[in-house]
N, C-alpha and C positions, 0 to 999 in steps of 0.2 A: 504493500500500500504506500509506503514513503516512497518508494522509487517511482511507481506511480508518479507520484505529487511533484517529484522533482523534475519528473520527462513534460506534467505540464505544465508548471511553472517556466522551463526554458522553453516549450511550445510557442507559448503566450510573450517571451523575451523577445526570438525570434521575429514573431508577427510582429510586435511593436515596431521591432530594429529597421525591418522593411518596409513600415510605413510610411508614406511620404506626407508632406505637409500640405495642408492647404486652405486657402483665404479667400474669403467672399466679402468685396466692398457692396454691399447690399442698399442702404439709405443714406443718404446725404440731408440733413434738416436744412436750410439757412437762417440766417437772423433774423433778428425782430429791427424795429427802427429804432429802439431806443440803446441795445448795446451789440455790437456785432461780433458777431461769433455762430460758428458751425455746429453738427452734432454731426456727427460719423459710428452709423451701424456696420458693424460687421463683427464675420463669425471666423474660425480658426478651430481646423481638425488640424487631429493625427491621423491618417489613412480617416476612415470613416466615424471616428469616435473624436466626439467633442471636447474641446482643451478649454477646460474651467478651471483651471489650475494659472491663467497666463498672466505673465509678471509683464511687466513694460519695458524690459528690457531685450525682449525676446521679439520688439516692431522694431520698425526703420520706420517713420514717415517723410516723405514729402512731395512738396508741392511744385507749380508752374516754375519758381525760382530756386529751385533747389532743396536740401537736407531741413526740416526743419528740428530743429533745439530742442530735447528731448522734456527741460524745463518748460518750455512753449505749451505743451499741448497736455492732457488730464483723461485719465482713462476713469471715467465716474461712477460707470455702471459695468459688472463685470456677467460674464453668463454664470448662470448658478441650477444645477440638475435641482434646486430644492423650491425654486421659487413657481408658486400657485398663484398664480396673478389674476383678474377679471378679465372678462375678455366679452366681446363683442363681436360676434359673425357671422354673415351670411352663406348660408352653404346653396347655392345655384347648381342647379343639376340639369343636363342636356337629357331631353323626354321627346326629343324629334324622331322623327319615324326610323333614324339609322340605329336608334339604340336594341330597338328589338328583343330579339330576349334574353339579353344584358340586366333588363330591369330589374327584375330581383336582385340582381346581385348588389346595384345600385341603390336600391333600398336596402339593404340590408346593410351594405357601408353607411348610409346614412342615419339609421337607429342605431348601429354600433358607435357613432360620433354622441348622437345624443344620450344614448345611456353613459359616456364618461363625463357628464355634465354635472361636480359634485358639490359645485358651487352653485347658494343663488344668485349669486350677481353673475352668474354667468348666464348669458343671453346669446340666442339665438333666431335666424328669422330663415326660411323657407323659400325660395323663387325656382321655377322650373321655365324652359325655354323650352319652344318650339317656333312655329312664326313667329310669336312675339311673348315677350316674358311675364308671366302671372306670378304674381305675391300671393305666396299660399300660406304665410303669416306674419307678420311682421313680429322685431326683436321682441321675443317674451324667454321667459322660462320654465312656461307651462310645458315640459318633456311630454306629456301626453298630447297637447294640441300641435306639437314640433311632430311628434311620433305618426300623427292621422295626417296633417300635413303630407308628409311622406309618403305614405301609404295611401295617397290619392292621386299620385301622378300617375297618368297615363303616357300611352305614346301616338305622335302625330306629328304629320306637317314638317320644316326645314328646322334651320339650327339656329334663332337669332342668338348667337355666344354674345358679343357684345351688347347686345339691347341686355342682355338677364345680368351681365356683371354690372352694368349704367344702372340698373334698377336697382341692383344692390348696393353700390355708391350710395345711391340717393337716399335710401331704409339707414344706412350707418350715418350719414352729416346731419340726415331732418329727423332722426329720434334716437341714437347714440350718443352716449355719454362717457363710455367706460375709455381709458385711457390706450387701451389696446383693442384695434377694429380691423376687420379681414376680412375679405371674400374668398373664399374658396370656390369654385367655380372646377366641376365636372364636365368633360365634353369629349364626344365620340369624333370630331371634325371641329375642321373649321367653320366659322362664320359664315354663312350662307342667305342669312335673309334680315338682318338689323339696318334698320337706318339712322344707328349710330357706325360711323367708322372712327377704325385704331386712331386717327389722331385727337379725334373728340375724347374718346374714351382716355388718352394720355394724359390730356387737358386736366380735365377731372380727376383723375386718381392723383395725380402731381399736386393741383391746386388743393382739396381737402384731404392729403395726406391718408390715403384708404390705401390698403397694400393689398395686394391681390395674387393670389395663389391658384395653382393649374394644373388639375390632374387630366393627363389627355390618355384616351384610350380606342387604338388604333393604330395600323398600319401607315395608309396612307396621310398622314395629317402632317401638313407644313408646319413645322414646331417656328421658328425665328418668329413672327409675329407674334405669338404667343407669351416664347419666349421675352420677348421684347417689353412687351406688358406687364409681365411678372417683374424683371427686371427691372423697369426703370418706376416703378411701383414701390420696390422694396421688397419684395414676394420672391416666390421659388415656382418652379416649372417642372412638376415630376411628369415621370414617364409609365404608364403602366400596364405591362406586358398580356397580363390576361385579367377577365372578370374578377377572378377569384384573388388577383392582388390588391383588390378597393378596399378589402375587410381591414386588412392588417393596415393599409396605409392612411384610411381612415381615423382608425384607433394613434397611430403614432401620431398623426399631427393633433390631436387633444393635443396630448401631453407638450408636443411643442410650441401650439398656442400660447400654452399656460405658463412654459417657462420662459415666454415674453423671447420667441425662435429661435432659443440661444446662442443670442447675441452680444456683442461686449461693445461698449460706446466710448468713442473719444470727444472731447469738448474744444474747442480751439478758438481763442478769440483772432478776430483778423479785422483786416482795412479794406477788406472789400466788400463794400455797399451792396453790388447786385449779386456778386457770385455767379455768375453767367457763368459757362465752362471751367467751372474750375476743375484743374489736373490735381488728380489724389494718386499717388505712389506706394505702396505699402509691402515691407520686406519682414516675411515672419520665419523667426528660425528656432522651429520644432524637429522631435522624431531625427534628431543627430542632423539636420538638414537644413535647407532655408527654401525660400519661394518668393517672388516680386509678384504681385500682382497691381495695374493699374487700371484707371477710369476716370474718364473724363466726366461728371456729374449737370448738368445744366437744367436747373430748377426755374422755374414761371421767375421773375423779374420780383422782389419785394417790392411791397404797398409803398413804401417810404418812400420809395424813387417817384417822381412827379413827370409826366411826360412833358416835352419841350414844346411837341410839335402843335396841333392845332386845338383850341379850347375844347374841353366837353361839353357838350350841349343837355343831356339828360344822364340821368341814372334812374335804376330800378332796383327795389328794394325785394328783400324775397317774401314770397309771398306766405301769407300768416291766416292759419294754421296749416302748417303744413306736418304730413297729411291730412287733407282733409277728408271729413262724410261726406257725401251725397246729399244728406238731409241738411247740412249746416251752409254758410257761404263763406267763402275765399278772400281777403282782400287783399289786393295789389298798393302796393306805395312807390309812386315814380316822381321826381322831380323835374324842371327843366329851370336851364340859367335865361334863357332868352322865351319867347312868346314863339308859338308854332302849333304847329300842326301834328298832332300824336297818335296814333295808331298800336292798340293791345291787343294780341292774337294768341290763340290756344292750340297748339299740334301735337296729334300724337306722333309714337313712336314711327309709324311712313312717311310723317312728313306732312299731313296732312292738313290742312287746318279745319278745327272742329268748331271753333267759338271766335267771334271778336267781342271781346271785351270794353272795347275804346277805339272810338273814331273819331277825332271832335278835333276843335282846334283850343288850345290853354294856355294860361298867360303864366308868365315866369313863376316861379314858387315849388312847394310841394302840392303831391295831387293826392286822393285816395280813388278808387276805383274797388264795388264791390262785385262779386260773380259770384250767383249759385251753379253748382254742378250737378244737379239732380238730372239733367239728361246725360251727362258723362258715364261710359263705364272705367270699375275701375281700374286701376293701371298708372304709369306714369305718363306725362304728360310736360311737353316746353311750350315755355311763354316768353313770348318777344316784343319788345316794346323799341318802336318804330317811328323813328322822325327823320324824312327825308333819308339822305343817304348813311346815315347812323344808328346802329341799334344796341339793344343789348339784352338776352336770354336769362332766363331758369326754368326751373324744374319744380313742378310739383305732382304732389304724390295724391291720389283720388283713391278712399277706402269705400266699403258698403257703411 
């Protein structure tokens, strides 16, 4: 039996010895207006097993101008196997006619998600895609209304992926609160029938900081868009070989949710206002070894910065309460700096326009505009407020 013990003790040395290192620059935060500085997500294996053990002397950073000063920068939050965090996420499931009879097995990844739900502040909300994406509950905790949720999808119709991740954005900014939010988003194919595209959709997850995760299952499926999404999100892009791998990979991501993906964060004050392209460098030397990983990071432009170019004429405000009933009304709050001519319109997810809310012409100031929705079904829905050759969009969510 001791020799035993000893053949795998060196087994397990071995394996270590032959592991190689590796690093994922995963999120880039930027500033606020009032003090600048960055936040930098990222993770650090050995071969496949997580280093929550990592001291600061084991990175290199830098940046556009070279090495930066190990005193310069603050590793503040480290990955920790122990930490149970709240979380908040959307699990979107592809129910289009290619999943076929896949479905069980897809249900079943997704009651195995739900049952490791051991927290109440942990919340979850329901979306299924086909042509277009239905909200089969929004974020609760009620495991049984998540669980019948689930077990109501059917299959039909194309693949709108992006319309059902947009929907899910929207369920985490207009009624999430918890500190940690995600989409996980299931899909047999690509995109096929949304009239949101990938650059909308980047828009968005960029702008309200939603990270987005990607189980694809299939052969033929163009992964780099996907990819892309995950990526520049903050999220991961898994790969899943057959049906019967959704159970297990289901179940691990709980647990990775909850230890906040682990990941370890650097803090770094700087002088740069927008952070447009910023070049991040990162040299980690684990596993007897080392590894350079780099990326170029290019975040939406911070509120602080004031454009030069020609004055704005209106703004739009979001729309309040959002979600709304059916039975209750919607109000819009839009401003204008000059007197004009204004135009509010209601589209769904085709593009369509369903409602005008506003036609009229208004004099400088702020406006209110109200709208019932009681002939809307519901679903999500953009609104655009229109003056001459300037506009500007949201989104609102329409419950029973």
């Amino acid at each position: 039996m001791k020799r035993l013990s000893i053949i795998l003790i060196l087994l397990l040395a071995a394996t270590l010895a032959n592991a190689q290192p590796r690093l994922e620059l995963r999120l880039l935060k930027s500033n606020t207006p009032d003090y600048y500085y960055y936040q930098l997500y990222f993770a650090t294996f050995c071969g496949d097993s997580v280093i929550y053990d990592l001291q600061k002397q084991q990175l290199i950073l830098e940046e556009q101008l070279g090495r930066i000063d190990t005193n310069d920068f603050l590793i503040d939050r480290y990955a920790s196997p122990d930490r149970n965090s709240c979380y908040e996420i959307v699990l979107a499931f592809d129910n289009s006619s290619s999943v076929g009879a896949d479905l069980p097995s897809i249900v079943s990844a997704g009651r195995a998600f739900i049952d490791t739900m051991s927290k109440t502040c942990d919340n979850a909300s329901v979306i299924s895609f086909d042509d277009l994406p239905t909200v089969r509950t929004f974020l609760t905790n009620d495991r049984d209304a998540l669980r019948a949720a689930i077990d109501g999808m059917g299959v039909s119709g194309r693949r709108a992926l992006y319309d059902g991740i947009s929907a899910g954005v929207t369920t985490l900014y207009t009624g999430g609160t918890a500190r940690v939010q995600a989409v996980l988003a299931f899909t047999t194919g690509n995109d096929n029938s949304s009239g949101t595209n990938l650059d909308q959709l980047l828009d968005d997850v960029r702008h309200y900081g939603i990270r987005v995760f990607i189980i694809a299952l299939g052969t033929s499926i163009n992964e780099e868009p996907l990819r892309t999404l995950c990526t520049e999100s903050g999220g991961v892009f898994y790969h899943a070989n057959a049906p019967d791998d959704l159970l297990p990979m289901y179940r691990r991501f709980a647990g990775f949710i909850q230890r906040e993906y682990d990941e370890h964060r650097i803090t770094r004050r700087t002088k740069d206002v927008t952070m447009r392209n910023l070049y991040i460098r990162m040299r980690l030397e684990a596993c007897n070894d080392s590894i350079w990983v780099q990326r170029i990071f290019n975040p939406l432009p911070v509120t602080s910065v004031t454009p030069t170019s020609a004055p704005v004429t209106i703004e739009l405000g979001q729309s309040y309460p959002n979600p709304v009933s059916r039975t209750a009304e919607v109000r819009f709050q839009f401003s204008l700096t000059t007197a004009g001519s204004v135009r509010l319109e209601l589209f769904d997810l085709l593009g369509r326009c369903v409602a005008t809310v506003v036609d009229n012409d208004f004099s400088p100031g702020s406006h209110l505009a109200d709208y019932s929705p009681s002939s809307l079904n519901p679903g999500i829905y953009f609104y655009r407020l229109t003056n001459g050759s300037e506009f500007r969009t949201g989104k609102l969510t329409v419950i029973e």
